[in-house]
N, C-alpha and C positions, 0 to 999 in steps of 0.2 A: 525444573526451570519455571520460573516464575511467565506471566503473558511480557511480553517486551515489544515496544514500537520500531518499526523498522524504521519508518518514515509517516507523514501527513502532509495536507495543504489544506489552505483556511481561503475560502476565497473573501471571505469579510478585511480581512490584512493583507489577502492575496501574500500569503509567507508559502514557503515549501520550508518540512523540519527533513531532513535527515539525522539519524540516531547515529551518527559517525564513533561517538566514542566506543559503542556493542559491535558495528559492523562496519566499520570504516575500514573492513579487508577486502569486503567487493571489490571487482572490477568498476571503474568508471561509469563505462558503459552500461551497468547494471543499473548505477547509482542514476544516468541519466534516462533512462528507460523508466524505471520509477518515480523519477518527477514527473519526465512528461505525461504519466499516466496521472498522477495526483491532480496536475495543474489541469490537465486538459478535463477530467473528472467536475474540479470546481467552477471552471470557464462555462463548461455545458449547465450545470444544474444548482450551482451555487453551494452555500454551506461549509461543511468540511468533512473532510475523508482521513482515515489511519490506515494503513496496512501495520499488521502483528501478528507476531507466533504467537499461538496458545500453548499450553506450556505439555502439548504432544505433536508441536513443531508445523500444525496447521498455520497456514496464512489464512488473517481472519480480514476482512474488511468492514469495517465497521465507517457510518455514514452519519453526517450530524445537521439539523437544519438544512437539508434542500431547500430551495425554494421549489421546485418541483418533483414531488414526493414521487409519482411514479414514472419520471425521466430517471427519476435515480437507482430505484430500484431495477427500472431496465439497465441502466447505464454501468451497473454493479454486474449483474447479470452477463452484460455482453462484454464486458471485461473481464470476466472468468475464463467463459467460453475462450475469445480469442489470444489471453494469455497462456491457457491451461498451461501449456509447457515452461513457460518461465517460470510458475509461480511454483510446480513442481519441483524446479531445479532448485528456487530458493528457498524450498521446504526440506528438501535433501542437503543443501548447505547447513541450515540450520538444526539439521540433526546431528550432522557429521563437526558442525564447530560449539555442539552445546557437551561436545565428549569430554 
């Protein structure tokens, strides 16, 4: 498996992408938890953000242009921490639908 986007926000376009045609089997609510996390992401510290599997089904976040370099890296950080278990479960998805 090659890395693949799950989702990003830009807060320059203020866009949210979702990768629907790879994962548009989530639940909704997956799919809405993941914006809010993007969007709220970009609101705080500007720039843009990706979530993506690497291609051994880690969720990678990758950060682009903050305006503030260590808001984001906290911000990255304290999204881990308090998703831990989501982002698990959609590391677990993406093992079991890259079969």
């Amino acid at each position: 498996m090659e890395a693949e986007v799950l989702c990003g926000a830009n807060a320059s376009n203020m866009k949210f992408y979702f990768n629907e045609a790879r994962y548009g089997i989530l639940p909704e609510a997956v799919k809405e938890e993941l914006k809010i996390l993007c969007v709220l992401y970009c609101a705080d510290v500007g720039g843009a953000i990706t979530l993506s599997f690497d291609e051994d089904h880690r969720l990678r976040i990758t950060t682009l242009s903050p305006i503030d370099e260590i808001g984001a890296e906290l911000k990255v950080k304290a999204m881990q921490l308090d998703n831990q278990e989501f982002f698990g479960q959609l590391e677990e998805f993406s093992r079991q639908f890259d079969r």
